[in-house]
Every structure is written in C-alpha cells, then in structure tokens.
N, C-alpha and C positions, 0 to 999 in steps of 0.2 A: 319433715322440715328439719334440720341440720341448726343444733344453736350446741351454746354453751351457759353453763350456770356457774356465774362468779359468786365468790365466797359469800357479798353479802346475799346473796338467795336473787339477784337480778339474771336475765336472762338476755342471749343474745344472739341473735339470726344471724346463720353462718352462708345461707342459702334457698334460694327457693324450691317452695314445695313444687314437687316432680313425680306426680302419681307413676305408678309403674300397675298397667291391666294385666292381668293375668291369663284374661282371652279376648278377642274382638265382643264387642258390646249385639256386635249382631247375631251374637251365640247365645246371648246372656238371656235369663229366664224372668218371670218376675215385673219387666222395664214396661210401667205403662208410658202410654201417649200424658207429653205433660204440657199444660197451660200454663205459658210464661207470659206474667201482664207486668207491664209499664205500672208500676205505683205511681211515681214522682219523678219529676224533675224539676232539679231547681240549681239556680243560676249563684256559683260559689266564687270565690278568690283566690285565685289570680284573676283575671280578666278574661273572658270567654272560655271558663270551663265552669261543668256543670255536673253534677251530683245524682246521680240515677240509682233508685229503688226497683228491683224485678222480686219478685214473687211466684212462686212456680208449685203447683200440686203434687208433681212428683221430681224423682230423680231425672236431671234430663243430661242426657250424653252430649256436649258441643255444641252449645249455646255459641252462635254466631250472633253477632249484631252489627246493624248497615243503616245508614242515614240516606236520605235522599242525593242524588248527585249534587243537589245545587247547595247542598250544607255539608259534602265526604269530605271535606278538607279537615283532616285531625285523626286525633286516636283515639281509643277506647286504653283505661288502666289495664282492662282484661278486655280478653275477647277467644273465641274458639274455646269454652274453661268449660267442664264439669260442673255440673249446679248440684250440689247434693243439698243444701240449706233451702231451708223453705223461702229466704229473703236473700238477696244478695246486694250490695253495695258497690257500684262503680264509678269512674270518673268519665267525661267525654273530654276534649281538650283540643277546644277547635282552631283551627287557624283563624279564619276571618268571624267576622263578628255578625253572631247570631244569637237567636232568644231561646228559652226553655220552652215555649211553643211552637217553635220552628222544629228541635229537637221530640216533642212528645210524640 
C-alpha cells in the first residue's frame, strides 16, 4: 500500500493495495482446502447495504462471492480478493430492496 506520513505522525493512502504473486498459486506448496463460513449479516446505513463477516481456516486464493439471481442486483466492496486474515469484513450494496436474510 502506497501512503505518506505527514509531520504530525498521521498517515495517508496514496493507493490501493495491489499484491504482486510471484508464481501461480497452482504451483504454490503448503495451500490447504479452506472453509469460508458466513458469520453475519447485518443490515447497515445507507439503505439496502449490509455488512458481511467471513471467516476462513486457511489462506484462500480468490474468494468469489455471488447472490441468488433474484437479489444479484448490486456489489460487493471486494470480491475475487485473497483472504489471508482469519475474519474478513465486507459490504453488499444492493440495488433493490432486500433483507439480511434474503442475503445469508
């Protein structure tokens, strides 16, 4: 990640972080099978976006995530990302109006 540190000691993103692999991950040693589970969902502000907790046993290479056709309308903050964190935090950011159990 690409910042700067202003004199009083505050910090500032100049850019996003942009892994760079070193070899294809289908090469890579070590890479178990990982359990990625749904924590939470919960329904946040603005109006029809919601708040997603994953949880994952190991490193998992490209984490995709997909909603049912009749809720795909919207985005994900992230999506297609590297999960190296045991927890990850995302947003959903739906077009039409749906519930956090529609989304689970």
């Amino acid at each position: 990640q690409l910042s700067t540190e202003g004199g009083d000691g505050s910090t500032s993103t100049l850019g996003p972080l942009q892994p760079f692999y070193l070899s294809p991950f289908s090469t890579a040693r070590g890479l178990l099978s990982p359990n990625i589970t749904v924590l939470s969902v919960s329904a946040t502000q603005p109006a029809n976006t919601f708040f997603i907790q994953l949880s994952s046993d190991a490193v998992a290479p490209f984490v995709w995530l997909s909603l049912p056709v009749s809720i795909s309308r919207g985005h994900f903050s992230s999506n297609a990302f590297l999960m190296v964190e045991q927890l990850v935090k995302i947003y959903f950011h739906a077009v039409d109006n749906v519930t956090a159990d529609q989304i689970k």
